[in-house]
C-alpha positions as a Markdown table, in Angstrom:
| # | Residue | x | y | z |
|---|---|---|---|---|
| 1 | Unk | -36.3 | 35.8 | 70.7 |
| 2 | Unk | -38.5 | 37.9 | 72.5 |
| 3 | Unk | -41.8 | 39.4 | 70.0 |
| 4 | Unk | -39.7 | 37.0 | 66.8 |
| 5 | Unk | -42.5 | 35.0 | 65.1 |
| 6 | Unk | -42.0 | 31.3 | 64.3 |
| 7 | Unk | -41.9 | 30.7 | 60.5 |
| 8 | Unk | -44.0 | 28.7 | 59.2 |
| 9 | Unk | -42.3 | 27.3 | 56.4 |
| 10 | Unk | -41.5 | 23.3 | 56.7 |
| 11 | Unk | -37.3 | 22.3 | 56.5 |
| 12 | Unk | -36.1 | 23.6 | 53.5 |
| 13 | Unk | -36.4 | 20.0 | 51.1 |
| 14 | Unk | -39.3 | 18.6 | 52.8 |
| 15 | Unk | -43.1 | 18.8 | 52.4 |
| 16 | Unk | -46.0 | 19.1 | 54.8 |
| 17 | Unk | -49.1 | 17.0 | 53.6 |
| 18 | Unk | -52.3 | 18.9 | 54.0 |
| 19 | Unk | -55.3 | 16.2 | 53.9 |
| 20 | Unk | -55.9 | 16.3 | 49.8 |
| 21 | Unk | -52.3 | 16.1 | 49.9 |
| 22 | Unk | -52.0 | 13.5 | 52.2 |
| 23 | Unk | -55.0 | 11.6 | 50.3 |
| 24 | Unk | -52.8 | 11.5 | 47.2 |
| 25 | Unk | -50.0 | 9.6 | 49.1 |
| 26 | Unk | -52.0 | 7.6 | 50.4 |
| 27 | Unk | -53.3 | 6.6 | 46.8 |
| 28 | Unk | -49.7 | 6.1 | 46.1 |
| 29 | Unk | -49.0 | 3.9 | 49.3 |
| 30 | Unk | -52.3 | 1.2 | 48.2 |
| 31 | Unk | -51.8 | 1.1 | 44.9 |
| 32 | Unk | -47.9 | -0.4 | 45.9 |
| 33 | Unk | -48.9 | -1.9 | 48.5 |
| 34 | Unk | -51.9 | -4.1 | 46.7 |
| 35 | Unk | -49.6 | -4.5 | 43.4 |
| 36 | Unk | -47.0 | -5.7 | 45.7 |
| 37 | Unk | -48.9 | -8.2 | 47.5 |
| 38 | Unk | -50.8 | -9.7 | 44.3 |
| 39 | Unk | -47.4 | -11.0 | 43.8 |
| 40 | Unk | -46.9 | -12.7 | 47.1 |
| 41 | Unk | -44.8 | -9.7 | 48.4 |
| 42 | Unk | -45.0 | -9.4 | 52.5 |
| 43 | Unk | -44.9 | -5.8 | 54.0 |
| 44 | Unk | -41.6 | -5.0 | 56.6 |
| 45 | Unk | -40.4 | -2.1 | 58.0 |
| 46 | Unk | -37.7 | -0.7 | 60.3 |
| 47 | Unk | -36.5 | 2.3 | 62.3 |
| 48 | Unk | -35.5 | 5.5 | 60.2 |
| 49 | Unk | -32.0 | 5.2 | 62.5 |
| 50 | Unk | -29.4 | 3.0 | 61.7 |
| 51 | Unk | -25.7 | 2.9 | 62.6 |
| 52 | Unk | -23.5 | 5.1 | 60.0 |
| 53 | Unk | -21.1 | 2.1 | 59.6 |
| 54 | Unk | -24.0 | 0.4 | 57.7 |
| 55 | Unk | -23.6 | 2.6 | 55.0 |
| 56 | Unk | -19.5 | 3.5 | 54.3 |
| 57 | Unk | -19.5 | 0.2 | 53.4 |
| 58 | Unk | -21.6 | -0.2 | 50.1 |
| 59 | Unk | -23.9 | 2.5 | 49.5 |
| 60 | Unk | -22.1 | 5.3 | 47.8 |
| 61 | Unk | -18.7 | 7.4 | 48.8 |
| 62 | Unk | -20.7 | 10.6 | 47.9 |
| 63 | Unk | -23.7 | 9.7 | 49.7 |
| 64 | Unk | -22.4 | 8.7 | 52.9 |
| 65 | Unk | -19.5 | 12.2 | 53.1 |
| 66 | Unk | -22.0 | 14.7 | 51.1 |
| 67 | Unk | -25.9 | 13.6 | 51.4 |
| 68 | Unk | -26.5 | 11.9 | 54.9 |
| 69 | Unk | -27.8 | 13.7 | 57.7 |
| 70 | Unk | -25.3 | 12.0 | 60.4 |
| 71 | Unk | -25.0 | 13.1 | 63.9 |
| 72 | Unk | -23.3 | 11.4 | 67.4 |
| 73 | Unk | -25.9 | 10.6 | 69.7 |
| 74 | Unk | -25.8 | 11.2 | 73.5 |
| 75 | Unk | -24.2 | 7.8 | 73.3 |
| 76 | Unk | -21.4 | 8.4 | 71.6 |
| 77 | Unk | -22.4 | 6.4 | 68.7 |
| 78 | Unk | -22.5 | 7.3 | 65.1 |
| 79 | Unk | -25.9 | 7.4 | 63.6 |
| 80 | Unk | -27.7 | 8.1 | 60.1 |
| 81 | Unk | -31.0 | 9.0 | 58.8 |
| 82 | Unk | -31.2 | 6.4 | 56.5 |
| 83 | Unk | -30.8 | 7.7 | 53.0 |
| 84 | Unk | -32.3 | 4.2 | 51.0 |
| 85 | Unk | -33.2 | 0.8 | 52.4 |
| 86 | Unk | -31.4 | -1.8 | 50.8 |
| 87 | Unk | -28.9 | -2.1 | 53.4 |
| 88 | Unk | -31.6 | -2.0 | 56.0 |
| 89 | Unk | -33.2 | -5.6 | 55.1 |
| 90 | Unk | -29.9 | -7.0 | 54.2 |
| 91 | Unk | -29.0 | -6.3 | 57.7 |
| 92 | Unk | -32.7 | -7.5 | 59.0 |
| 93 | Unk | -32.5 | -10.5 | 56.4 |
| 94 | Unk | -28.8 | -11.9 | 57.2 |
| 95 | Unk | -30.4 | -11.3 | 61.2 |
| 96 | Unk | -32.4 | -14.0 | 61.1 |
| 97 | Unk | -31.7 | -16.2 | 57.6 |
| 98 | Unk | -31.6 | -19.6 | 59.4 |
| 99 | Unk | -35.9 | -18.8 | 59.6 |
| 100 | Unk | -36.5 | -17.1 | 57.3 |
| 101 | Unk | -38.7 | -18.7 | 54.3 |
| 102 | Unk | -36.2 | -18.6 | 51.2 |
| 103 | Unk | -37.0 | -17.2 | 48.4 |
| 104 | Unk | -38.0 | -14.2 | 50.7 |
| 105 | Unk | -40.4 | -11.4 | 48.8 |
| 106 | Unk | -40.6 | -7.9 | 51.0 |
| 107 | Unk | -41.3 | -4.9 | 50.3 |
| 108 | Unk | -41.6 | -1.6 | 52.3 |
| 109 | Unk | -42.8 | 2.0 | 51.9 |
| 110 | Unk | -39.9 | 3.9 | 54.3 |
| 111 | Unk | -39.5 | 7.5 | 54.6 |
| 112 | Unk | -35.7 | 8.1 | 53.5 |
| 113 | Unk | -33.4 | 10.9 | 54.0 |
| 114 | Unk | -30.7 | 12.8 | 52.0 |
| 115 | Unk | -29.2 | 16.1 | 52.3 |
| 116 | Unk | -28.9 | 17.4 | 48.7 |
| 117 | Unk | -29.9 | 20.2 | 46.6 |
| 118 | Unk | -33.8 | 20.2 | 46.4 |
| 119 | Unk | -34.9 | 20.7 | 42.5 |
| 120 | Unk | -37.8 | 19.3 | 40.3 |
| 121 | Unk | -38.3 | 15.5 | 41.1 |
| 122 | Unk | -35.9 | 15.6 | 44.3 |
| 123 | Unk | -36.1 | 16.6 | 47.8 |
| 124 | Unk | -34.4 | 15.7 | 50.8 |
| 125 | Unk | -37.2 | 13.4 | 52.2 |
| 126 | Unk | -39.3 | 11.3 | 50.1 |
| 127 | Unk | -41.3 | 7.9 | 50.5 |
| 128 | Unk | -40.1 | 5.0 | 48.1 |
| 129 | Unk | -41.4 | 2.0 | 47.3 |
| 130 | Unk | -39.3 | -1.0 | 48.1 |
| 131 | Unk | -39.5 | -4.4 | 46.3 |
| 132 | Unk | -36.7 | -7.0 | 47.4 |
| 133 | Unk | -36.4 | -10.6 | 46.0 |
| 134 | Unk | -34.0 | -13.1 | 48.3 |
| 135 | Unk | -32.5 | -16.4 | 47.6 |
| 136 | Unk | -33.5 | -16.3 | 43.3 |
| 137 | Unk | -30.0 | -16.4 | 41.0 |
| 138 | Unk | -31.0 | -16.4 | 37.3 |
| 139 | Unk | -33.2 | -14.3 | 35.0 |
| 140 | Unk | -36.7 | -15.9 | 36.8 |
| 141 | Unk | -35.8 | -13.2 | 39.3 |
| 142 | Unk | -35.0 | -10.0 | 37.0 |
| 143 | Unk | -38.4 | -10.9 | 35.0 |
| 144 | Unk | -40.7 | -10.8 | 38.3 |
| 145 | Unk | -38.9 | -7.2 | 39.6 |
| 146 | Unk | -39.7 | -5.7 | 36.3 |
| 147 | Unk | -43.1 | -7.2 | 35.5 |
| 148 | Unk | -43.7 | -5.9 | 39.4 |
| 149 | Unk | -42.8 | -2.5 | 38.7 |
| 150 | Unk | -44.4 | -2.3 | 35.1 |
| 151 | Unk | -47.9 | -3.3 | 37.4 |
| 152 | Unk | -47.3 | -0.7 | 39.2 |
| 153 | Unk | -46.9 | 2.1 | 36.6 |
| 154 | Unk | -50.1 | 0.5 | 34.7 |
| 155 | Unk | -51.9 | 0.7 | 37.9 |
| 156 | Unk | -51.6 | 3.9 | 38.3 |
| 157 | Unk | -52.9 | 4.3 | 35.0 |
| 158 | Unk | -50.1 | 4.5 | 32.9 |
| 159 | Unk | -50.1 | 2.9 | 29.2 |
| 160 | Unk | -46.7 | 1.0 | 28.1 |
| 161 | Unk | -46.3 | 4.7 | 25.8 |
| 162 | Unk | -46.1 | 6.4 | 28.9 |
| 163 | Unk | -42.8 | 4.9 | 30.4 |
| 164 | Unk | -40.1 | 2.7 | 29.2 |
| 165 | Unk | -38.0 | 0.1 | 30.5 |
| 166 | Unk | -34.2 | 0.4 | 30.3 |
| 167 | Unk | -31.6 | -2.5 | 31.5 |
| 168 | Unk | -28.3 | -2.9 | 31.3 |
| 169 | Unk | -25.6 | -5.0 | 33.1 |
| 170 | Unk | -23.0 | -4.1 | 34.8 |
| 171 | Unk | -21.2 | -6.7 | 33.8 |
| 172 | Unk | -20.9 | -5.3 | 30.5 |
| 173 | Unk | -18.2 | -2.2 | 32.4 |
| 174 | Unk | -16.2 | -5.2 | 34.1 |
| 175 | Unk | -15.3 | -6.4 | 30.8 |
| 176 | Unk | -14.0 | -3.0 | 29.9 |
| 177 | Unk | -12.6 | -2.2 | 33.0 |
| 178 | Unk | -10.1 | -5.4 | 32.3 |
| 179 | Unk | -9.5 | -4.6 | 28.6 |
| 180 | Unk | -8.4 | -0.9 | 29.8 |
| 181 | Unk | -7.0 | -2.8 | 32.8 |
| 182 | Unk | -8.2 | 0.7 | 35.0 |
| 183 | Unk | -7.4 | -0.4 | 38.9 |
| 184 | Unk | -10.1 | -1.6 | 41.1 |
| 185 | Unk | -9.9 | 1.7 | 43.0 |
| 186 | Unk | -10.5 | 3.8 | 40.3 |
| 187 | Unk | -13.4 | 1.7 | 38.7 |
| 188 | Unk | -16.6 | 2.2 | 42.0 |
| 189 | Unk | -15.8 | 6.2 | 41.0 |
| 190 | Unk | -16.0 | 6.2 | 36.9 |
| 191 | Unk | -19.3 | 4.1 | 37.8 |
| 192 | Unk | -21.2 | 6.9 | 39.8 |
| 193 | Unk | -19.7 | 9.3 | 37.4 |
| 194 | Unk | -21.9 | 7.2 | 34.3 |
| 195 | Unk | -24.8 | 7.2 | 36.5 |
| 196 | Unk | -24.6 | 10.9 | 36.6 |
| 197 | Unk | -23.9 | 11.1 | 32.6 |
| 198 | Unk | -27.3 | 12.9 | 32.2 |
| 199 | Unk | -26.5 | 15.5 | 34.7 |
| 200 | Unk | -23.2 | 16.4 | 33.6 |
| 201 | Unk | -22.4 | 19.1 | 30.9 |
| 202 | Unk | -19.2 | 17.3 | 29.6 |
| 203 | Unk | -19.4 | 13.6 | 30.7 |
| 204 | Unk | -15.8 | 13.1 | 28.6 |
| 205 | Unk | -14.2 | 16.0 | 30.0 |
| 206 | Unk | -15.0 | 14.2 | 33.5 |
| 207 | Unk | -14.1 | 11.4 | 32.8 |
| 208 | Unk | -10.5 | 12.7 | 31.5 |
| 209 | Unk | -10.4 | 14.7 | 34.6 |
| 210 | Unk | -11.0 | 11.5 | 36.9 |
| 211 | Unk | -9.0 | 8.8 | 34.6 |
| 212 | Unk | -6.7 | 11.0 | 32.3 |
| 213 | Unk | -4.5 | 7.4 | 31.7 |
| 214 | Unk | -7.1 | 5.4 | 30.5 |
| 215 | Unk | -10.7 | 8.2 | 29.4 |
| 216 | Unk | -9.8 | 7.4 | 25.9 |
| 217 | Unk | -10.0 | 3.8 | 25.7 |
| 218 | Unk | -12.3 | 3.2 | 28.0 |
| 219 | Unk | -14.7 | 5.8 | 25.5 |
| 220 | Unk | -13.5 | 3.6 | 22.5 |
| 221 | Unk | -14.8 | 0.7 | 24.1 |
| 222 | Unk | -18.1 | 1.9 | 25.5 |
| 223 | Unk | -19.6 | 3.1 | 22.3 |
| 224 | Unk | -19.2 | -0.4 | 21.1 |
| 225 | Unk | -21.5 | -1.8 | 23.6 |
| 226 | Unk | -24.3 | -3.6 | 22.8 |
| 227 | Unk | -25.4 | -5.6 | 25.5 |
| 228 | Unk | -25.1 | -9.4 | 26.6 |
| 229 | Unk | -27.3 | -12.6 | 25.9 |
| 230 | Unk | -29.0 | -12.3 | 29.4 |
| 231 | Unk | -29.9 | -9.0 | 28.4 |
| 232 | Unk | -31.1 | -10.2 | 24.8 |
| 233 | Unk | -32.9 | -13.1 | 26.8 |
| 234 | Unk | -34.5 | -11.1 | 29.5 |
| 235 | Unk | -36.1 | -8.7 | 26.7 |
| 236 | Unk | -37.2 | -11.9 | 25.2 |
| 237 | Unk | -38.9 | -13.7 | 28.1 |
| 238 | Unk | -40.1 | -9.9 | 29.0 |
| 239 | Unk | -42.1 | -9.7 | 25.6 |
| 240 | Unk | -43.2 | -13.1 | 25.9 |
| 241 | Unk | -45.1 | -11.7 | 29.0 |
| 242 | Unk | -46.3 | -8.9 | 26.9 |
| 243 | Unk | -44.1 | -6.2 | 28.4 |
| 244 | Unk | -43.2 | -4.7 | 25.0 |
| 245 | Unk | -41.7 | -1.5 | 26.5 |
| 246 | Unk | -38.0 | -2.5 | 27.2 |
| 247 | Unk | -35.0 | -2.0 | 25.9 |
| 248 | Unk | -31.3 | -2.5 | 26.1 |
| 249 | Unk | -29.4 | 0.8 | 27.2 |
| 250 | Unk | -25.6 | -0.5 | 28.6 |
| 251 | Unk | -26.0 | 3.3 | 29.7 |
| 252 | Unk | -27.5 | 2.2 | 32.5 |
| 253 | Unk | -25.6 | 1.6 | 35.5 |
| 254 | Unk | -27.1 | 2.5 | 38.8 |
| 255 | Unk | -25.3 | 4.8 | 41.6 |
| 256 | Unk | -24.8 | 2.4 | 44.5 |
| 257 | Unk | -22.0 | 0.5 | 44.6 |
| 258 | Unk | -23.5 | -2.8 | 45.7 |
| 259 | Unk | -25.2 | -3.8 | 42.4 |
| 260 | Unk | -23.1 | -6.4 | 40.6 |
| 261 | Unk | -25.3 | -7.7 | 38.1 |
| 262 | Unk | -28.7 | -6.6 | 35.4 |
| 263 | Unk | -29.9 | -3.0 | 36.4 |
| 264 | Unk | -32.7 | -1.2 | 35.2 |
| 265 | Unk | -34.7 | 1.5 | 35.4 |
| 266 | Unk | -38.0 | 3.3 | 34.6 |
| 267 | Unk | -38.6 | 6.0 | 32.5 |
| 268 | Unk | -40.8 | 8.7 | 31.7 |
| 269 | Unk | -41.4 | 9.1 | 27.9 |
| 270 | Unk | -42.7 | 12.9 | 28.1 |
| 271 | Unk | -40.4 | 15.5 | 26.7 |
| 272 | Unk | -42.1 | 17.1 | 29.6 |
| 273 | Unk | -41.0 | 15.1 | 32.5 |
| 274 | Unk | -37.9 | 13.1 | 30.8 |
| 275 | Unk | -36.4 | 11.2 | 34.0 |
| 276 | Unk | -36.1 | 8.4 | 36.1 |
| 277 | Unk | -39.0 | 6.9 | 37.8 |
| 278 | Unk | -37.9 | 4.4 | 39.8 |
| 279 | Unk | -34.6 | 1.5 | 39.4 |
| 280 | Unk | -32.9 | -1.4 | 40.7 |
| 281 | Unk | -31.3 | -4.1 | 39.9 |
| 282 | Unk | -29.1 | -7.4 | 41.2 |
| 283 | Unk | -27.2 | -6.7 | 44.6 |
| 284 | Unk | -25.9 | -10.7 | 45.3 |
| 285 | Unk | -22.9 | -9.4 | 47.3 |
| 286 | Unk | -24.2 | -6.8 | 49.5 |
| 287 | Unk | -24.7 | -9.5 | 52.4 |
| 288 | Unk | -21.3 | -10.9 | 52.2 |
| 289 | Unk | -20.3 | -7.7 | 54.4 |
| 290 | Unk | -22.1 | -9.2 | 57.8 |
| 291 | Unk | -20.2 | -11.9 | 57.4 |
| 292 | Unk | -21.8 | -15.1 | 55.6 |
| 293 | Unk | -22.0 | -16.4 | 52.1 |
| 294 | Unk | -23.4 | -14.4 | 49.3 |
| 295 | Unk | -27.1 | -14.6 | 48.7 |
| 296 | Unk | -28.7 | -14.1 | 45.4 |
| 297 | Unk | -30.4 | -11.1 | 45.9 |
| 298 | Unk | -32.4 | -8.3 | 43.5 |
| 299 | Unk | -34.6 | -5.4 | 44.7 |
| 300 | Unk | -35.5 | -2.1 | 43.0 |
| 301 | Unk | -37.0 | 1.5 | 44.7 |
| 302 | Unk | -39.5 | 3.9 | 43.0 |
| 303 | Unk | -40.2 | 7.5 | 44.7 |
| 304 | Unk | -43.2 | 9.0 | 45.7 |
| 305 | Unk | -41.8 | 12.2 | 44.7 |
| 306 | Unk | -41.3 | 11.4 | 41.1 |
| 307 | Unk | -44.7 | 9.1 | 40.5 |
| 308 | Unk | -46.3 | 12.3 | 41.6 |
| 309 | Unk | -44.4 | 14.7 | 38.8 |
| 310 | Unk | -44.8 | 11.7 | 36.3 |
| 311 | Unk | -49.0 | 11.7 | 37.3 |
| 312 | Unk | -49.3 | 15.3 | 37.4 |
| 313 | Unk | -47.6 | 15.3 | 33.8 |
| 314 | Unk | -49.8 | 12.4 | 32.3 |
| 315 | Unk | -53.1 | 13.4 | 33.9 |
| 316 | Unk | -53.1 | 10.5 | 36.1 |
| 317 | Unk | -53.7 | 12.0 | 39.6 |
| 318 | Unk | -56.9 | 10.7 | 41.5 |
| 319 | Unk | -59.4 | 13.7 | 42.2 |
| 320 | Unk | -59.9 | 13.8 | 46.1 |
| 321 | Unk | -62.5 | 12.7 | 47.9 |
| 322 | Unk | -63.7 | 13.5 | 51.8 |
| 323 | Unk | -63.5 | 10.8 | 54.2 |
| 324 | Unk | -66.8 | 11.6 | 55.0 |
| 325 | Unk | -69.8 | 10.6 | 53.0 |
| 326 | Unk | -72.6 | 12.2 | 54.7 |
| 327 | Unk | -72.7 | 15.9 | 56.4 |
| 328 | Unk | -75.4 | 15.9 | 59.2 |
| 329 | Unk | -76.7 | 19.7 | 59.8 |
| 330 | Unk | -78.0 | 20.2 | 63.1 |
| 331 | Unk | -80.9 | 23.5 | 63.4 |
| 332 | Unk | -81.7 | 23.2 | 66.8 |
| 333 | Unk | -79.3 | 22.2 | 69.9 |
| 334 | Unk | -82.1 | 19.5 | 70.9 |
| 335 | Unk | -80.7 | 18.0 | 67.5 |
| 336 | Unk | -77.0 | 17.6 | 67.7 |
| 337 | Unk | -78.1 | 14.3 | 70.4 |
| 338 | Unk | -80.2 | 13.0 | 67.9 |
| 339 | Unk | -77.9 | 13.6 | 65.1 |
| 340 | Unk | -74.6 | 11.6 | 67.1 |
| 341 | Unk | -77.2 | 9.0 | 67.5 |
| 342 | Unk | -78.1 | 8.7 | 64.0 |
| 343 | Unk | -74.2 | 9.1 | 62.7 |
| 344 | Unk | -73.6 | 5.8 | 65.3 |
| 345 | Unk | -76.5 | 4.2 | 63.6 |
| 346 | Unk | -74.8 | 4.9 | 60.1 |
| 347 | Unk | -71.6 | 4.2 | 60.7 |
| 348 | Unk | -72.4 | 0.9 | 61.8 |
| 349 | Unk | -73.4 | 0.1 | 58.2 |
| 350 | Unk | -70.2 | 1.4 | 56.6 |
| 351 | Unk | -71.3 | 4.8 | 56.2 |
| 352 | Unk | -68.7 | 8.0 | 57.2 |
| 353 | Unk | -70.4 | 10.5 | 58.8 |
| 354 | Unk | -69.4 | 14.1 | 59.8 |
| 355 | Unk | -71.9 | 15.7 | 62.2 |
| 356 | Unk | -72.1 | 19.2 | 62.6 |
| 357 | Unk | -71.0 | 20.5 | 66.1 |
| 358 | Unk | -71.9 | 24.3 | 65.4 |
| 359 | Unk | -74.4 | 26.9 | 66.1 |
| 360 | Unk | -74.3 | 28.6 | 62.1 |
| 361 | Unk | -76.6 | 29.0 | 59.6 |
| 362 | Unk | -78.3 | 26.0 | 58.1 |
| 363 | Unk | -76.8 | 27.5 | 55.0 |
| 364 | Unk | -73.3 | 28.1 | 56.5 |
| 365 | Unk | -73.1 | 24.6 | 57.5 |
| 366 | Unk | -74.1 | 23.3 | 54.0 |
| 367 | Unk | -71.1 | 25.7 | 52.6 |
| 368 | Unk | -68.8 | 24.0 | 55.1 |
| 369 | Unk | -69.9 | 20.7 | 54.0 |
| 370 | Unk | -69.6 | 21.7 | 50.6 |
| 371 | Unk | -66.3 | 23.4 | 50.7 |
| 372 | Unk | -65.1 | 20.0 | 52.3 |
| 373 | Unk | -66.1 | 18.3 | 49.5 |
| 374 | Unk | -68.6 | 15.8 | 51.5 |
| 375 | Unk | -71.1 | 14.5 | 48.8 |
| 376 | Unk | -74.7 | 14.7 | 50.7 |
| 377 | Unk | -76.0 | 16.4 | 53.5 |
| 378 | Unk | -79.1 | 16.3 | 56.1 |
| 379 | Unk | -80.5 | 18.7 | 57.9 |
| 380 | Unk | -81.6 | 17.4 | 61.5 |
| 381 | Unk | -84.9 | 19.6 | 63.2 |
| 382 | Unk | -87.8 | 19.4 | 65.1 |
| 383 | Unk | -89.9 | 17.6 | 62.5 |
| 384 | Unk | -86.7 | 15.2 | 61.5 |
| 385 | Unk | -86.5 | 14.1 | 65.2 |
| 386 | Unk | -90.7 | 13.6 | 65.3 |
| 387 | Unk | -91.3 | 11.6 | 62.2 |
| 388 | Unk | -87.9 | 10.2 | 61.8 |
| 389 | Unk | -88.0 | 11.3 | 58.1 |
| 390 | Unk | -85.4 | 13.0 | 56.6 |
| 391 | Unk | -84.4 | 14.9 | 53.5 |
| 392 | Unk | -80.7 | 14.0 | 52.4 |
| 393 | Unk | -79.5 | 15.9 | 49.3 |
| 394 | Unk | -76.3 | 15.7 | 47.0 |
| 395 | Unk | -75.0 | 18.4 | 46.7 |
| 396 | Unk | -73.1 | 18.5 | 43.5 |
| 397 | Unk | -76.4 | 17.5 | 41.2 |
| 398 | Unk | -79.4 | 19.0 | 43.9 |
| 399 | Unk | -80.7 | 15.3 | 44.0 |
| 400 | Unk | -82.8 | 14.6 | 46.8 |
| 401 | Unk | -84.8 | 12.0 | 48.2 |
| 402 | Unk | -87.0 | 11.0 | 51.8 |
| 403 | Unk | -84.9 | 8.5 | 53.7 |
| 404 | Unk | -85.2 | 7.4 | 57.4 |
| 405 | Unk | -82.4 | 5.6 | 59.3 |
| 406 | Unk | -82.9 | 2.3 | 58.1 |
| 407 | Unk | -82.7 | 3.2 | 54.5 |
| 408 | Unk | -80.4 | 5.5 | 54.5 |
| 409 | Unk | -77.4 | 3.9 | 54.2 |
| 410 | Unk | -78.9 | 2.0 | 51.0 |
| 411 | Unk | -79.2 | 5.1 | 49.7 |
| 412 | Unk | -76.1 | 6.4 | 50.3 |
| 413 | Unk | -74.1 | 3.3 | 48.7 |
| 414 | Unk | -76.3 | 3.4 | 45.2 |
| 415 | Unk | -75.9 | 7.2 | 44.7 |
| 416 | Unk | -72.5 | 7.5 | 45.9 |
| 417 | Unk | -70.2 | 7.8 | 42.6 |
């Protein structure tokens, strides 16, 4: 190792956040967080750990053998990264249900795991958006999760011709499953193989391959679905709401193998940026595997990762802006006391001050303060510090004006745009 530089290039799959980075993912985070919580959702959370038994139960075959990062800690126990949170709160929900308020509205912003092939729209870490609706059973339930996520797409700017709406039900493939009479074995692995339709160049050829006995039916049957009268009456009660972006699309099916009831998800209607935004959908049975009675139960996730390609693609990102407001520009060493006291005095009344800790330029610190993208500036000196005057500029127009410390925070609120 000896003379061998570190790289310093992140894990392959996962991102570093500079600070304009990380002050569009923290755009992202509020605006689901506050959309959530107009809605009476409360915010959990939970450790990125959990036991790898949580997951061979329910999730998906091919994400617990091929896209977990699992390891055996010093322990001896079997542990995951977890790859999605649904079975976290079931676990934390079924924990304590005697007290818990039913009907129960979380929702979370985890980091999640998965080891897969990093392209356009997927890595092997992102930040989702979790929404999660206990204890409702009929349609009340499906019609809050969607108008929920539809919020959040229009808060982030979006118009209903930006994105569209797709359910289905998965009820519609248990139908056809019986009518083909295809074993229950067989019937978890032709539904990941629909959720991957999109991605597949022959979706019939696969499906020959996987169920050579029964592929022909079974394609007979599916392109004579329609949909169901709880699909027909959740578009209805949808429009009623003035949603007018959904649609039936029994295409629809969802990966994980503990949704047993509507799905849906979120699309982007660019030719640009044609994907998935975000889904979800009814998961009743998933508690039934700690041990107690089913609970009606409904939840959907929407990645940070994707939003970002869908804002980036519609124009939508927010511009960035400095946490400071105010650059103060010290000329004399006798001035950086006065300017610390001044910043307290500012930042008192709201105000976010960066004070200028150098020995540069005048003009090189107004280039740093510039180049950071703080909006005004003032330049602390000998006659500053006498008369307790000052000369505070914006920099982007060349405004200025004559403010002291008592008036410069008023100032700063009614030019700030």
């Amino acid at each position: 190792m000896a003379g061998k530089k570190l790289s310093t290039d992140p894990y392959k799959g996962v991102r570093d956040f500079y600070p304009e980075d990380m002050y569009t993912l923290r755009y992202l985070f509020d605006t689901m967080s506050r959309v959530a919580e107009s809605f009476g959702y409360s915010e959990y959370g939970a450790s990125i750990l959990e036991p790898s038994e949580l997951y061979r139960s329910k999730t998906s075959e091919e994400i617990v053998s091929e896209q977990t990062y699992s390891f055996v800690d010093r322990g001896g126990r079997e542990v995951t990264l977890r790859p999605e949170m649904t079975p976290t709160i079931a676990r934390m929900v079924v924990a304590r249900r005697m007290e818990l308020p039913f009907p129960l509205r979380w929702y979370s912003i985890p980091n999640v795991f998965r080891y897969e092939r990093s392209q356009r729209g997927r890595l092997r870490e992102h930040y989702q958006l979790n929404v999660d609706l206990f204890g409702v059973p009929g349609l009340d339930a499906e019609v809050e999760m969607i108008m929920l996520a539809s919020e959040v797409m229009k808060s982030f700017g979006a118009t209903e011709n930006d994105f569209e709406i797709r359910v289905s039900d998965r009820n519609l493939f248990t139908s056809i499953f019986d009518e083909c009479n295809i074993p229950e074995d067989l019937r978890a692995h032709i539904m990941r193989l629909l959720d991957k339709k999109d991605k597949i160049e022959n979706f019939e050829d696969a499906l020959h391959e996987l169920a050579p006995e029964y592929a022909k039916r079974f394609l007979e049957l599916l392109s004579t679905v329609s949909g169901t009268v709880a699909l027909e009456t959740l578009i209805g009660r949808l429009k009623e709401l003035g949603i007018t972006n959904a649609v039936i699309d029994p295409s629809i099916v969802r990966g994980f193998d503990y949704y047993n009831g509507i799905v849906f998800e979120v699309y982007d209607t660019s030719p640009e940026n044609s994907r998935a935004l975000c889904g979800g959908g009814r998961y009743d049975n998933l508690l039934e595997l700690f041990g107690i009675d089913s609970i009606p139960a409904i939840g959907f996730g929407m990645g940070d990762v994707r939003i970002l390609d869908f804002l980036e693609t519609h124009n939508l990102l927010p511009k960035y802006s400095a946490p400071a407001d105010v650059f103060l520009c010290t000329l004399t060493e006798g001035a950086k006391e006065f300017a610390a006291a001044l910043a307290k005095d500012m930042r008192a009344n709201d105000v976010h001050v960066e004070v200028s800790l150098s020995n540069k330029k005048v003009g090189d610190q107004i280039k740093l303060a510039d180049k950071k993208k703080i909006p005004f500036v003032i330049c602390i000196g000998e006659n500053e510090m006498r008369t307790g005057e000052m000369t505070i500029k914006h920099l982007a127009s060349g405004k200025e004006a004559v403010v002291t410390k008592d008036t410069v925070a008023d100032y700063v609120f009614s030019n700030i745009s």
